[in-house]
KEKE-3310 file (N, C-alpha, C; in steps of 0.2 Angstrom, whole numbers, plus 5000, padded with zeros to 4 digits):
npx = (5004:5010:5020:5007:5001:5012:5009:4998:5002:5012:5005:4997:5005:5006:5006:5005:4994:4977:4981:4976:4964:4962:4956:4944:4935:4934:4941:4959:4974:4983:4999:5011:5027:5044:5051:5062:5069:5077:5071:5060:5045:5040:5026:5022:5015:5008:5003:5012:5022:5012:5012:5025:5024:5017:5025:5038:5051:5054:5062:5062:5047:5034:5027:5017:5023:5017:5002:4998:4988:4968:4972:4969:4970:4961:4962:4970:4973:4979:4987:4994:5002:5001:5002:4992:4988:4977:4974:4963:4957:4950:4950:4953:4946:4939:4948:4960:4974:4983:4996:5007:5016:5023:5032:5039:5035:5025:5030:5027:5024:5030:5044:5059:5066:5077:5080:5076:5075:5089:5095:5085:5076:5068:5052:5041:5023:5012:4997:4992:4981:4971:4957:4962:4972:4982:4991:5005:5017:5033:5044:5058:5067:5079:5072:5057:5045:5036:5023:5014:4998:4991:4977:4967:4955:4949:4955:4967:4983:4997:5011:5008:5006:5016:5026:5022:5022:5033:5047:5052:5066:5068:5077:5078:5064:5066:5073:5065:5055:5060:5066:5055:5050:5060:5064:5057:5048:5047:5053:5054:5053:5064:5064:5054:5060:5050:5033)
npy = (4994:5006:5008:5011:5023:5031:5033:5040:5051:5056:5057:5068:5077:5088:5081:5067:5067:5059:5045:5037:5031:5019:5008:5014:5017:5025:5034:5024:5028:5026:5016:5025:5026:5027:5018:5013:5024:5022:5032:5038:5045:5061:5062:5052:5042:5041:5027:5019:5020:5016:5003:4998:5001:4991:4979:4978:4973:4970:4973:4981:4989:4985:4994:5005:5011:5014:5011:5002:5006:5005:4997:4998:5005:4996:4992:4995:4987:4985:4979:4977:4966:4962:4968:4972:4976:4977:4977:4980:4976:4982:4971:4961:4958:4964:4964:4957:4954:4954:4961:4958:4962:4954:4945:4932:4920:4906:4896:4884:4875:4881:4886:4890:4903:4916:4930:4947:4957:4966:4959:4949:4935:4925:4918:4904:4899:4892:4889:4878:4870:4880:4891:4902:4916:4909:4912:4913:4925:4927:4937:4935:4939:4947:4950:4949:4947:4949:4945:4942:4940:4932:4932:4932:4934:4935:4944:4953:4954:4946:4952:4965:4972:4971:4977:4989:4988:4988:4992:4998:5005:5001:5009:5020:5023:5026:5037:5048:5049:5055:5067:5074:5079:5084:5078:5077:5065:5048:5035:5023:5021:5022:5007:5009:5010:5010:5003)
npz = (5000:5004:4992:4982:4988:4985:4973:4970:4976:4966:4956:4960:4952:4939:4925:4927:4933:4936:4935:4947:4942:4938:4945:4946:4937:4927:4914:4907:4908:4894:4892:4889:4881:4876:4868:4858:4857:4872:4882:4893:4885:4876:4878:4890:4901:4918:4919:4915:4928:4939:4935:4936:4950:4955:4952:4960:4958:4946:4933:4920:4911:4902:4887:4876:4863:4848:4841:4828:4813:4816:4830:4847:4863:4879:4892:4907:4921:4938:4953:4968:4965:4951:4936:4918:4904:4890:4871:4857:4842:4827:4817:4821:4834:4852:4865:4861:4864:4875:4888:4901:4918:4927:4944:4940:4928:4921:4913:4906:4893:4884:4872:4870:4859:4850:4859:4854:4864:4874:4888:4890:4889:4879:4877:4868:4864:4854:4849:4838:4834:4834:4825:4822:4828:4842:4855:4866:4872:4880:4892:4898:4915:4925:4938:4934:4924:4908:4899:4883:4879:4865:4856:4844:4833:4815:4802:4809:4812:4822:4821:4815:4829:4837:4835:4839:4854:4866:4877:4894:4904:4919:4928:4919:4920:4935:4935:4930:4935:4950:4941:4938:4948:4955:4963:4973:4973:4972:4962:4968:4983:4999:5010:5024:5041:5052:5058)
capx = (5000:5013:5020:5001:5001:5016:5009:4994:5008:5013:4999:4996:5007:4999:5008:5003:4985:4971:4981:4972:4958:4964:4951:4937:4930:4936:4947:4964:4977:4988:5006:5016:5033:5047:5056:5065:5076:5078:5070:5053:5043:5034:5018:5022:5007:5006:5000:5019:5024:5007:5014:5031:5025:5015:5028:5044:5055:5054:5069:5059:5041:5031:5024:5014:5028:5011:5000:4995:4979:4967:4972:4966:4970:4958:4959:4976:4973:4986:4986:5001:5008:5002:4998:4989:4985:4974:4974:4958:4958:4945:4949:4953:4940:4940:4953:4961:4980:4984:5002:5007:5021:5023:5037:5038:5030:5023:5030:5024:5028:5035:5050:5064:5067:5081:5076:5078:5077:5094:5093:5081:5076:5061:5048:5036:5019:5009:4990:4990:4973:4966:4959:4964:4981:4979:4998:5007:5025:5036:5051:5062:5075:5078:5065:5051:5041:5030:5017:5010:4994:4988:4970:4966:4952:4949:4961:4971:4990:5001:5017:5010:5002:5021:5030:5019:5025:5042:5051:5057:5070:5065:5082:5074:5059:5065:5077:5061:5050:5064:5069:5050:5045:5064:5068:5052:5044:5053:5048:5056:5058:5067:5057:5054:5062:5043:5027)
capy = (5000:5012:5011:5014:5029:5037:5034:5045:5058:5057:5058:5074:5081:5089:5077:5061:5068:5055:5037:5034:5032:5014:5005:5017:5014:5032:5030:5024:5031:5021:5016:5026:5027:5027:5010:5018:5030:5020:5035:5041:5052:5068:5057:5047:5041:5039:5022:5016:5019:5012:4995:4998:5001:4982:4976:4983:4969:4972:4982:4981:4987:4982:4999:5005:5015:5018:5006:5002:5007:4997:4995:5000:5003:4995:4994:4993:4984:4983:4978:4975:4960:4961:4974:4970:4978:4974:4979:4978:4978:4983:4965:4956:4959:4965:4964:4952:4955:4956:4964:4959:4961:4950:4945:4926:4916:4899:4894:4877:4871:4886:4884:4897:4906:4920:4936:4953:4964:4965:4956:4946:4927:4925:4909:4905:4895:4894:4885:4876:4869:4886:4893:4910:4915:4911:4910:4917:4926:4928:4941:4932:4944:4949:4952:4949:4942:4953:4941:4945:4934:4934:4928:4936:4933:4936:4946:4956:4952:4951:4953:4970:4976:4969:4984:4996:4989:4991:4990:5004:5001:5005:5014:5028:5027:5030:5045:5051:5051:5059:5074:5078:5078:5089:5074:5079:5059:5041:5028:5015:5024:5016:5006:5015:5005:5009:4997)
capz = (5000:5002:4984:4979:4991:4978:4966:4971:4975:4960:4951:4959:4948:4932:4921:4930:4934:4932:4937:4953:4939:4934:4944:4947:4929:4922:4905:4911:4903:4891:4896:4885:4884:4870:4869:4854:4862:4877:4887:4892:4880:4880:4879:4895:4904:4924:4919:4916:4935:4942:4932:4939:4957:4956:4953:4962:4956:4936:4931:4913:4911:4895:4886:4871:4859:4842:4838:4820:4811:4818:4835:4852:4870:4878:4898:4911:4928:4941:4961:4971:4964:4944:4931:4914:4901:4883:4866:4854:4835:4823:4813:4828:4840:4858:4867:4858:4864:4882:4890:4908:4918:4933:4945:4936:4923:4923:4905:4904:4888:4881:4868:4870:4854:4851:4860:4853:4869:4879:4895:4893:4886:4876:4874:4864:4863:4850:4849:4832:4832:4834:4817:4823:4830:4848:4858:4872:4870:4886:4892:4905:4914:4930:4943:4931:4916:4903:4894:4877:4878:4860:4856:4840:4826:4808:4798:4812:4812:4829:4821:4817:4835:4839:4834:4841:4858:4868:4883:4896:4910:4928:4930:4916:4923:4941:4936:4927:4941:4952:4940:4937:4953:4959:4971:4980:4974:4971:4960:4973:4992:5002:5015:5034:5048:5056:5058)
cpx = (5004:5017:5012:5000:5005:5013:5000:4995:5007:5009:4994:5001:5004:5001:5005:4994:4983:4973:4978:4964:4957:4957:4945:4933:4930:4941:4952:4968:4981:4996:5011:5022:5037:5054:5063:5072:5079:5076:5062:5050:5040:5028:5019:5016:5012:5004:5007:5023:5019:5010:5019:5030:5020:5018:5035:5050:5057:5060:5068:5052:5037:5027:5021:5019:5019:5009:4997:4988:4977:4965:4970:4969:4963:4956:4969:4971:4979:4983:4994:5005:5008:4999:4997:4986:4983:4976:4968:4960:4952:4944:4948:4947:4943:4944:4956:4970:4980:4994:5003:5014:5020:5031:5040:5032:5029:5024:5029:5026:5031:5042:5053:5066:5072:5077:5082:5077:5085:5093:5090:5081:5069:5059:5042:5032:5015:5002:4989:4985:4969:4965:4962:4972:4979:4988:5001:5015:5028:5043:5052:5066:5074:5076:5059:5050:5036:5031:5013:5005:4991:4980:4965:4962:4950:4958:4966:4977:4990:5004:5017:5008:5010:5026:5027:5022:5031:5041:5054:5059:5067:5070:5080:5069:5060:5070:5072:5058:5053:5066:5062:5045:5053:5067:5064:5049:5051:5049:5049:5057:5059:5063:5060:5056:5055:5038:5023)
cpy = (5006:5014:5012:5020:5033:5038:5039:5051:5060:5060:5065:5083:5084:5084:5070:5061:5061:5047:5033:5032:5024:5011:5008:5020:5021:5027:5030:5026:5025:5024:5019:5028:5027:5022:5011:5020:5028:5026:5038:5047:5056:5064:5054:5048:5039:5030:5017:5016:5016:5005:4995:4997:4994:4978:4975:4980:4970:4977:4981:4982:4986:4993:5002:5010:5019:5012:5006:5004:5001:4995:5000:5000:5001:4995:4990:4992:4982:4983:4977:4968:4959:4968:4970:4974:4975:4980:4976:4979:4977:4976:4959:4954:4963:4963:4956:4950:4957:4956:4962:4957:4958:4948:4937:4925:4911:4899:4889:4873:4874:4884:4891:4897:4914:4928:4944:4959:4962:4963:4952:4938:4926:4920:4911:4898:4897:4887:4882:4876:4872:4887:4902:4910:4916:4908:4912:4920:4929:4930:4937:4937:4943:4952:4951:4945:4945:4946:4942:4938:4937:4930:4932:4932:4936:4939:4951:4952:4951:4952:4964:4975:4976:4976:4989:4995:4989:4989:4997:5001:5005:5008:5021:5031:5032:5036:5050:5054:5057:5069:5077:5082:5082:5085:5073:5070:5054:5038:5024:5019:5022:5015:5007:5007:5004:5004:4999)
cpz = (5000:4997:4980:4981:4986:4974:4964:4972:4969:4955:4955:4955:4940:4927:4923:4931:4931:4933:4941:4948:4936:4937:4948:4941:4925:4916:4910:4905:4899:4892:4890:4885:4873:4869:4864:4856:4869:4883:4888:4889:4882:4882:4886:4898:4910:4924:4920:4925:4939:4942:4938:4948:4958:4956:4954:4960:4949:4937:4922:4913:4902:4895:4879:4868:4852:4840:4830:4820:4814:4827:4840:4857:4873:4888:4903:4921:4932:4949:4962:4968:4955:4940:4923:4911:4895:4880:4862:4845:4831:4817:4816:4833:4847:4862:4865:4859:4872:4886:4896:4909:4926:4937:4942:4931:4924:4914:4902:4896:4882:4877:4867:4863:4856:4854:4857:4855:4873:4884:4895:4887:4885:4874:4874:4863:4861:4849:4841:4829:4830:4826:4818:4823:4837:4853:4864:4872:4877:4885:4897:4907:4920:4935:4941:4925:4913:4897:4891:4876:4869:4860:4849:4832:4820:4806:4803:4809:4819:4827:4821:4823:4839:4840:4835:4851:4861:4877:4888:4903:4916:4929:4927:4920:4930:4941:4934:4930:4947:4949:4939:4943:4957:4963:4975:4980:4970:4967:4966:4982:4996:5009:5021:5037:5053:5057:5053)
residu = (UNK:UNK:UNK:UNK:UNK:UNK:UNK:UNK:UNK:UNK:UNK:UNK:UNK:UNK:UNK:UNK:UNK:UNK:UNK:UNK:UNK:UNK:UNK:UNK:UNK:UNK:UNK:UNK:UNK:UNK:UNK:UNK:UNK:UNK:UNK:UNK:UNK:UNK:UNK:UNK:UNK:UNK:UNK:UNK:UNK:UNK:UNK:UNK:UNK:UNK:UNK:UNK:UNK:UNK:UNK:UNK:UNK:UNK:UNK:UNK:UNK:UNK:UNK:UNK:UNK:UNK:UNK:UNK:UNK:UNK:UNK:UNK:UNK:UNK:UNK:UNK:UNK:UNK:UNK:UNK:UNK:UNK:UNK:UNK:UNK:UNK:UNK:UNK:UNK:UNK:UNK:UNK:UNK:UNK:UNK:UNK:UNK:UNK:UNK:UNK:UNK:UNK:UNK:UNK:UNK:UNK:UNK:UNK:UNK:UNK:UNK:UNK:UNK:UNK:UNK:UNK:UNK:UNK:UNK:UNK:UNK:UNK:UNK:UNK:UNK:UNK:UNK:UNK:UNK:UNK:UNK:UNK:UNK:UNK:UNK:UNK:UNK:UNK:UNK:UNK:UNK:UNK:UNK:UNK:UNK:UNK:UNK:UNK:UNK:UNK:UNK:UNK:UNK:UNK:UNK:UNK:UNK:UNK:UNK:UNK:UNK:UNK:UNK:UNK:UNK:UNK:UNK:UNK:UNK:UNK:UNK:UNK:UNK:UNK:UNK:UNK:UNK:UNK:UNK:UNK:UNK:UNK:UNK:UNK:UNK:UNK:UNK:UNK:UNK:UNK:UNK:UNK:UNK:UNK:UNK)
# end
């Protein structure tokens, strides 16, 4: 509870405004960030630290860079131990693509394939059977695990919703949240010796 406490600090900054909104049924914001540059954008969302303080272990959070025509943000849920966000697609259906960043994964029959973020180790399961595209694609690294569940009907793609999202380090974020907030707020602060 007291990294959710910050992050209502936080979010009494004008930039931040509106995160506490995540589960009291207002529009949530989308997690934007710029994977790209390896730094936070002008656009950054409040929604990107929410993540990050669920799950204080992650030194990588999962983050929307531009989604393709087509696509949708469609709703971010986070508690103290998970956050999860969807993606909807006008060919796909309703949230048909799901983002979560956890402190593990259960990879069950996952098959590691080469990964093309640094740090981390990427596996993959894919649903044959299905007539759609229906599979699960996993970041491994340390402290955490972001899991792109896919679940996607008719004519969508994933590979192109793929390249809309990205990765941002929690060392950016937390100098972010530090020089915006003057030093006054912490992504991580360090825990009270108190009750």
């Amino acid at each position: 509870m007291k990294r959710l406490a910050l992050v209502v600090c936080v979010c009494a900054l004008p930039l931040l405004a509106g995160c506490v909104s995540v589960n009291l049924g207002a529009p949530t914001p989308v997690p934007n960030c710029d994977p790209r540059s390896g730094r936070v954008s002008d656009s950054f969302s409040p929604a990107v630290v929410l993540m990050a303080q669920s799950v204080p272990s992650a030194s990588l959070l999962p983050c929307v860079n531009a989604l393709p025509v087509g696509w949708s943000f469609a709703r971010l849920d986070a508690n103290d131990r998970h956050a999860k966000f969807w993606l909807s697609s006008d060919r796909g259906g309703d949230r048909v693509v799901s983002v979560a960043v956890d402190r593990v994964c259960d990879l069950g029959t996952a098959t590691e394939t080469a990964s093309e973020q640094a740090g981390t180790r990427r596996f993959e399961r894919l649903d044959p059977a299905r007539p759609d595209y229906h599979g699960d694609r996993y970041y491994v690294y340390a402290g955490g695990c972001i899991t792109y569940h896919f679940d996607i009907h008719g004519t969508a793609r994933a590979s192109a919703v793929l390249d809309g999202l990205g990765f941002v380090s929690r060392d950016v974020l937390r100098k972010y949240v530090h020089d915006y907030g003057d030093g006054r707020f912490e992504l991580d602060p360090p825990a009270s010796g108190g009750p």
